[in-house]
C-alpha positions as CSV (number, residue, x, y, z in Angstrom):
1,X,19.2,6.1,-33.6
2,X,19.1,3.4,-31.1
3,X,17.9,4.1,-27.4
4,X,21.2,2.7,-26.4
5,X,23.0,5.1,-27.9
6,X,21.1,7.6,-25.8
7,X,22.4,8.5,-22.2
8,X,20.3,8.4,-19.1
9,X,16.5,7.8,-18.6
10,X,16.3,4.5,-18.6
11,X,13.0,4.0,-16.6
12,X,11.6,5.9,-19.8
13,X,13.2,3.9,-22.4
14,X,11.7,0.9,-21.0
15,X,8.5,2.4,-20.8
16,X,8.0,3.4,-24.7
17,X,9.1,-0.1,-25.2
18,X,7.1,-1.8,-23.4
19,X,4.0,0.6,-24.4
20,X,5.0,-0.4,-27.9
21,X,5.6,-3.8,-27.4
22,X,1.8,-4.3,-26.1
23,X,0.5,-2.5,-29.4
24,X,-0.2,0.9,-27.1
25,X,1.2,3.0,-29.6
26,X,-0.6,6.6,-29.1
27,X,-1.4,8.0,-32.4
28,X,-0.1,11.2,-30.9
29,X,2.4,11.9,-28.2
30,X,4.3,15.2,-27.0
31,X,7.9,14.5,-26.0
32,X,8.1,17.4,-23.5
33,X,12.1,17.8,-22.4
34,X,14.1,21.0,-22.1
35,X,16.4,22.8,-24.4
36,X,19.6,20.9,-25.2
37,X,18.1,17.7,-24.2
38,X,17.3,14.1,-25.3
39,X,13.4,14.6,-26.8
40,X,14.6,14.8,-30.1
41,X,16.7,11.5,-30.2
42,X,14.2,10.0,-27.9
43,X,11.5,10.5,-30.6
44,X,13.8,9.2,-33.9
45,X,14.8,6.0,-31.2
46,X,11.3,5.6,-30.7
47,X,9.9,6.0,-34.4
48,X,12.9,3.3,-35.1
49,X,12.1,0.9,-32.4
50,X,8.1,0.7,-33.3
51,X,9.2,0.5,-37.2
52,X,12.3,-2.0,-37.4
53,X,12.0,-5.2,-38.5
54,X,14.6,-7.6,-36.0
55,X,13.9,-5.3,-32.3
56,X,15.2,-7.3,-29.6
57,X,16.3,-6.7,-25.8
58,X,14.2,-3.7,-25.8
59,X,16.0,-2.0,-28.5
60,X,15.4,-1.8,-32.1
61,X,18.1,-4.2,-33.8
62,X,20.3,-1.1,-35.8
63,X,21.1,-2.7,-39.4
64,X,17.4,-4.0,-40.8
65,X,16.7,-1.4,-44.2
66,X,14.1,0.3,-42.1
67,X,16.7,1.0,-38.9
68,X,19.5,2.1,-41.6
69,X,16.9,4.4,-43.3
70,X,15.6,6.0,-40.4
71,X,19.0,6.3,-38.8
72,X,19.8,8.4,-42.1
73,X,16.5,10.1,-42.4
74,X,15.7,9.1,-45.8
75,X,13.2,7.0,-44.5
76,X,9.7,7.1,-46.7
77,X,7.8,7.0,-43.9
78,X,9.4,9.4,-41.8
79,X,8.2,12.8,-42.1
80,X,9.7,15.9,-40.5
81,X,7.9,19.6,-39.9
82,X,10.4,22.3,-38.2
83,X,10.9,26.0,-38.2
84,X,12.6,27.9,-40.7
85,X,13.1,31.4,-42.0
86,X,13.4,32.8,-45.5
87,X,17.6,33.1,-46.0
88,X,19.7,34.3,-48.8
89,X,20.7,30.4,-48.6
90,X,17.4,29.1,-49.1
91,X,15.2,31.6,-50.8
92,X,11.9,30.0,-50.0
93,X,9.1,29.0,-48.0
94,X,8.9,25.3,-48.9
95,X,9.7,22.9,-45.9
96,X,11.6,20.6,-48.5
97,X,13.9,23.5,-49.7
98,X,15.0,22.9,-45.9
99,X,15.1,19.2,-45.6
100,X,18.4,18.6,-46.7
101,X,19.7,21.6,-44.0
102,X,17.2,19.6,-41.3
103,X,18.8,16.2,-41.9
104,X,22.5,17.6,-41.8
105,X,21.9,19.3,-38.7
106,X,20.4,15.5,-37.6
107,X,23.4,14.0,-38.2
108,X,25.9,16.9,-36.9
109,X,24.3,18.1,-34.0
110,X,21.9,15.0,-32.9
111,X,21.2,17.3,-29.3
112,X,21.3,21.2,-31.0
113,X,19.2,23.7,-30.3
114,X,17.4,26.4,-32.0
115,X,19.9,28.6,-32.1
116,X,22.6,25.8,-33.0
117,X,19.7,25.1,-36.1
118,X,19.6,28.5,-36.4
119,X,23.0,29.2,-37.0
120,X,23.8,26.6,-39.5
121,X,20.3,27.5,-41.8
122,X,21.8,31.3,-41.6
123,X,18.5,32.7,-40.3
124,X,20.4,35.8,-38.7
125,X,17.9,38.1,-37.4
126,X,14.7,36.5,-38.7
127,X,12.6,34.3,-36.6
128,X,11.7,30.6,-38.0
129,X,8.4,29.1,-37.3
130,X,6.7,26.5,-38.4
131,X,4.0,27.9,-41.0
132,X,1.1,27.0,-42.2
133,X,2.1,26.3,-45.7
134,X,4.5,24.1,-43.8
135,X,0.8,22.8,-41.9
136,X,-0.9,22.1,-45.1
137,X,2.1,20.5,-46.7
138,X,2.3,17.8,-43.6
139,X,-1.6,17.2,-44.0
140,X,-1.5,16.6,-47.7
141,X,1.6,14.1,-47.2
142,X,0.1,12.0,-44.6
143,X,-2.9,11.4,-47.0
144,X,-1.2,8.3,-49.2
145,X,-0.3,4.7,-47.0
146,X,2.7,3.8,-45.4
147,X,5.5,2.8,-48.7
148,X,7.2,0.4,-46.6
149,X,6.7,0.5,-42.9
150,X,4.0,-0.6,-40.3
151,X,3.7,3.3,-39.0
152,X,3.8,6.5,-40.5
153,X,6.0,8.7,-38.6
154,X,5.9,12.6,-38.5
155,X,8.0,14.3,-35.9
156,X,7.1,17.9,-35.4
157,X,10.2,19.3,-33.8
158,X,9.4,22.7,-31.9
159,X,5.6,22.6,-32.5
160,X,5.2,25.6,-29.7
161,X,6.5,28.0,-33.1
162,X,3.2,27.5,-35.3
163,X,1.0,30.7,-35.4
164,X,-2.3,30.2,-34.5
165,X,-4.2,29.6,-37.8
166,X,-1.5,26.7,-38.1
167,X,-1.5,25.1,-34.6
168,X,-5.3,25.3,-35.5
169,X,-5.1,23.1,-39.0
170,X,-2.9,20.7,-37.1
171,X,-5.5,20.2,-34.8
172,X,-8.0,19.0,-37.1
173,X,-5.6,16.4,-38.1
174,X,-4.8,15.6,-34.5
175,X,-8.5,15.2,-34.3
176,X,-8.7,12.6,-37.4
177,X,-5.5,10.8,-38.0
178,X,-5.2,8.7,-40.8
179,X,-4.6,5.3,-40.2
180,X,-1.2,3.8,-38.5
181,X,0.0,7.6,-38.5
182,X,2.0,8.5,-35.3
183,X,2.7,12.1,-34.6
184,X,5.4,13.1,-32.1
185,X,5.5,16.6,-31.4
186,X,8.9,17.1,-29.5
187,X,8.9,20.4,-27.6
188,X,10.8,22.7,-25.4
189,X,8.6,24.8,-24.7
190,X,5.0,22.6,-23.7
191,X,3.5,25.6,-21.9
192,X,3.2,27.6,-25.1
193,X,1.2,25.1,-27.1
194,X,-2.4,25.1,-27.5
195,X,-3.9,23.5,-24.9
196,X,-6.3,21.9,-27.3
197,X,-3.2,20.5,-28.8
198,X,-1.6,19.4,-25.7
199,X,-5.1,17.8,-24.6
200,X,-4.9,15.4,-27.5
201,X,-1.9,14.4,-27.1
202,X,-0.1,11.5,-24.8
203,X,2.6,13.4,-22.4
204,X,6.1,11.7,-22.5
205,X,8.0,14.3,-19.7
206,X,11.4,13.6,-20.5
207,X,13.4,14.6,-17.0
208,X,16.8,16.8,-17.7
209,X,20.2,14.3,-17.6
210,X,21.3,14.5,-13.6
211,X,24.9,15.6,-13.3
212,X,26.7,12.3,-12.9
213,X,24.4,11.1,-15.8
214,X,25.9,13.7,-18.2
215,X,29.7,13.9,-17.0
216,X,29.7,9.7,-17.4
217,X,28.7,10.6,-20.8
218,X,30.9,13.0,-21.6
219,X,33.5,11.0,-21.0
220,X,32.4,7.1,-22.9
221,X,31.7,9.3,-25.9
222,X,34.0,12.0,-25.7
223,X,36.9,11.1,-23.9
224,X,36.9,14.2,-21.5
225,X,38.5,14.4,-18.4
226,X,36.6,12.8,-15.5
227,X,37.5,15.4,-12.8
228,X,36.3,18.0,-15.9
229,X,33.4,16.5,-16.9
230,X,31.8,17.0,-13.2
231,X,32.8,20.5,-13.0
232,X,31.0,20.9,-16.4
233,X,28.0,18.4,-16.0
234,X,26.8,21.0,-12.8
235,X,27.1,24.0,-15.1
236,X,25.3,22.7,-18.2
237,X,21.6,22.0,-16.6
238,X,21.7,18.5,-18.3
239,X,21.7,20.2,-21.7
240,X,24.6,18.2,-24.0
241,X,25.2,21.3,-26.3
242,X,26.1,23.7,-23.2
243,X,28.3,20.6,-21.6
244,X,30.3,20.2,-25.0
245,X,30.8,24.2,-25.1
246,X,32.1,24.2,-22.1
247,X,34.6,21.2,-22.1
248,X,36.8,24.1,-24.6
249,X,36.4,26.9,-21.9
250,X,38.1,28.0,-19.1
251,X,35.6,26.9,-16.4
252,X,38.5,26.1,-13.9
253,X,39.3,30.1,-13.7
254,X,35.6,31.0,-12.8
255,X,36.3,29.8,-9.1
256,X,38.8,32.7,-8.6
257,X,37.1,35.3,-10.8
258,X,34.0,34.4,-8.6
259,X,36.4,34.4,-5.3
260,X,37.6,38.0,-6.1
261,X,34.5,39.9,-7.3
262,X,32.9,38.9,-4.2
263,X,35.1,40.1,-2.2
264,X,35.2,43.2,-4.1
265,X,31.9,43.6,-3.7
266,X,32.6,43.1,0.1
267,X,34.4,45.5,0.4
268,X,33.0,47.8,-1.5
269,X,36.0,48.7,-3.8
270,X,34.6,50.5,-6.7
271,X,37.8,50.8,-8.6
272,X,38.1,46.7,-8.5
273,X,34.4,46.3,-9.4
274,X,34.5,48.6,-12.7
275,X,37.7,46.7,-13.6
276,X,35.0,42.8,-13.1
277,X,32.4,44.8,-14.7
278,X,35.2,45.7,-18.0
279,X,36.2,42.3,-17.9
280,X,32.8,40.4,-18.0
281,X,31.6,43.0,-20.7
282,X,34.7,41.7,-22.5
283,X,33.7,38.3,-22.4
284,X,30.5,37.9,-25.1
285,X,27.4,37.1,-24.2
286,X,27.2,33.0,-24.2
287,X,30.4,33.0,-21.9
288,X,28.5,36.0,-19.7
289,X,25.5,33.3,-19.0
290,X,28.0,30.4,-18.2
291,X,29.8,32.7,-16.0
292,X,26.7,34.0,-14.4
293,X,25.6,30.3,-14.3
294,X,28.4,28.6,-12.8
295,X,27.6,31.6,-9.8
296,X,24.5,30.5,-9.2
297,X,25.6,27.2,-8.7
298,X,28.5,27.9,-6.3
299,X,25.5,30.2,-4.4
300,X,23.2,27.1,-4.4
301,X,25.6,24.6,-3.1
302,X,26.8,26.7,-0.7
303,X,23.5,27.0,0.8
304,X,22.8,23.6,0.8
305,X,26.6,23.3,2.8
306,X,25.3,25.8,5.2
307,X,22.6,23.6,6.5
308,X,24.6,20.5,6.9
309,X,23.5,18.8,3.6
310,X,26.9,18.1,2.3
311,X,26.6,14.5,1.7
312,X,23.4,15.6,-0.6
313,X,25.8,17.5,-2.8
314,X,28.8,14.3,-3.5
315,X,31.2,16.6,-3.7
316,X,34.5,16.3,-5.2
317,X,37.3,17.0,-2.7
318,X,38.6,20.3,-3.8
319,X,35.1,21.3,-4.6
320,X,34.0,21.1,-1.4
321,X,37.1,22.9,0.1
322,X,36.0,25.6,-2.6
323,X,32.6,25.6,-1.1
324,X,33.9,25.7,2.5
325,X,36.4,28.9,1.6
326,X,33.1,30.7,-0.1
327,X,31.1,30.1,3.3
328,X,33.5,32.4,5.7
329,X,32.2,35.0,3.2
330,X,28.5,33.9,2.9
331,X,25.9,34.1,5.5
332,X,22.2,32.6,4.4
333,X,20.4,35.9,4.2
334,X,23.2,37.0,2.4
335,X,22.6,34.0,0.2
336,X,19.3,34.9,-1.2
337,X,20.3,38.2,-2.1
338,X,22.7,36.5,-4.1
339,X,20.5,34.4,-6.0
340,X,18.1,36.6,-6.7
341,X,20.1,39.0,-8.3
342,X,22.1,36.6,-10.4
343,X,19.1,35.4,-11.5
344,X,18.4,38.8,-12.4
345,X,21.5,39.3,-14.3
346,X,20.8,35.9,-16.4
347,X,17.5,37.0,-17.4
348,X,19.0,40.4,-18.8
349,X,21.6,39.5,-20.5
350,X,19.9,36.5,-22.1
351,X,17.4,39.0,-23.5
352,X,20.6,41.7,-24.5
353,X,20.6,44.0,-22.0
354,X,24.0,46.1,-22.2
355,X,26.4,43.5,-20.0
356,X,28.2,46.6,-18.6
357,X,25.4,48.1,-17.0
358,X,23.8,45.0,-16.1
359,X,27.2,43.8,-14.3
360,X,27.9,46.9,-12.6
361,X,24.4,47.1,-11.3
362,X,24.5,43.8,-9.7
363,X,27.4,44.4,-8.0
364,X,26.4,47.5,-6.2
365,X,23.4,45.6,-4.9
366,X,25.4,43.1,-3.8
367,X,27.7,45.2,-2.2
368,X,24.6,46.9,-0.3
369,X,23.8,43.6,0.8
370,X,27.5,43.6,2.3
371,X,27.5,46.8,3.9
372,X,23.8,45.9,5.3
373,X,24.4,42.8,6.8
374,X,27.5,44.2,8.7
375,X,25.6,47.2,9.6
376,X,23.3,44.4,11.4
């Protein structure tokens, strides 16, 4: 994995390479992004750039045997540590029973997420974390030299899942690294580590992929539809699985799904709003939160229309007449109402609340918020 082949932060890029090409090279550094993001490539880019033989232009040079190894994963000198989960696929707790799982998911899903790791390990119901056989295992490899390359390389993907009495062995380790060992701990969750862990670590905040960012990128590597991959890019929250998701859905019909239950809800037609509230608990749950999603952003950049910041948005055309036909409904108090109970809605149904109750709910609060601001 080469940093070119990775969209957006540049500025960043240039920094680990220019960190690494003054022989700054942090013995330990937390790659802090989001879900769905880039800290996971960003990390193999980086273990490749500070390991390969020919780097040039700021880049490491892609076809040396270190860059070819490392680019498959078969590196000896790259080490992985992840969560897993006993499965009837892999009956065991050894971290190496899931290597070969770990490097396929690598190559087929270079920006998944848990649940997209998840789902191809067949964890189902149980909950992977990294344990602290899996700990001990990591310690006892990093003992013996480097076979063949300058640094030792282990990339602890999702390091907010140890338990305690394993975040704790891996601090010791943190604490005295053997020699030209570099740990990257690549997390999505940086609030939920040990602070003693975060505290010896170098921070490398990886900002979420901005909206142009990510639709430019869908289209160079995917060939999607420009005037697609905008509409997309503003629903995904710079995450590249969400983005690819959503290029095979039917995000153009939101708009008009949106259009009418809001004006059910403004008129306070309770036969409409249990026929929305059949139809969203019809939909499943990950097309629920993009639904619910792509409201909240219609809410937001309505707001942002109402006070005149229009030219902040850069607006497609028929976007922006969308956004101009949603404010004859909207008012801005009526706009935080809106939010806020959206928001509410997300948060339930990402945690399994019933979608029926959870959709009929928020409309009759909405359509209190109606009925309230015409009282007024």
């Amino acid at each position: 994995m080469k940093f070119a082949d990775i969209p957006g932060n540049a500025a960043l890029k240039m920094s680990l390479v220019q960190s690494a090409d003054n022989g700054h090279v942090a013995h330990a550094q937390l790659f802090a992004g989001s879900e769905g993001g880039v800290g996971l490539m960003l990390a193999l880019a980086y273990a490749q750039y500070i390991n390969c033989e020919n780097p040039a232009q700021g880049d490491s040079c892609g076809v040396c045997f270190s860059c070819i190894k490392i680019g498959k994963s078969v590196h000896p000198d790259l080490h992985y540590c992840f969560p897993f989960a006993k499965t009837k696929r892999v009956e065991d707790d050894e971290l190496n029973a899931y290597l070969p799982l770990f490097r396929q998911f690598l190559a087929d899903s270079p920006y998944g997420t848990p649940a997209d790791w998840a789902e191809l390990a067949e964890f189902e119901n149980r909950t992977p974390i990294i344990n602290i056989k899996s700990v001990r295992e990591t310690m006892q490899g990093l003992q013996l030299k480097a076979y063949e390359a300058k640094y030792k390389v282990q990339i602890i993907w999702l390091p907010e899942t140890m338990r305690t009495e394993g975040s704790n062995s891996f601090l010791k380790l943190l604490e005295e690294p053997p020699p030209f060992t570099v740990f990257l701990l690549v997390s999505d969750q940086p609030e939920q580590l040990l602070p003693t862990v975060v505290s010896r670590t170098q921070r490398v905040t990886i900002p979420r992929l901005d909206d142009e960012t990510l639709a430019g990128y869908l289209v160079s590597k995917f060939g999607a539809d420009p005037s697609r991959s905008h509409a997309v890019a503003s629903l995904a929250a710079g995450s590249i699985p969400v983005a690819l998701s959503l290029l095979n859905e039917e995000v153009d019909n939101y708009h008009a799904l949106f259009m009418e239950w809001q004006r059910s809800c403004f008129r306070n037609d309770l036969d409409k709003l249990i026929r929305h509230t059949e139809n969203f608990q019809g939909m499943g749950k990950e097309l629920q939160k993009t639904y619910l999603k792509y409201c909240m952003d219609k809410v937001r950049k309505s707001m942002v229309l109402s006070a005149g910041g229009i030219d902040a948005l850069r607006l497609q055309e028929s976007e922006a007449q969308e956004l101009i036909n949603l404010g004859k409904i909207f008012s801005l108090p009526l706009i935080g109402l809106l939010m806020e109970q959206l928001e509410t809605a997300y948060y339930h149904i990402d945690r399994n609340a019933s979608a029926r109750m959870v959709f009929f709910d928020t409309s009759m609060i909405m359509a209190n918020g109606y009925r309230t601001l015409r009282k007024n």
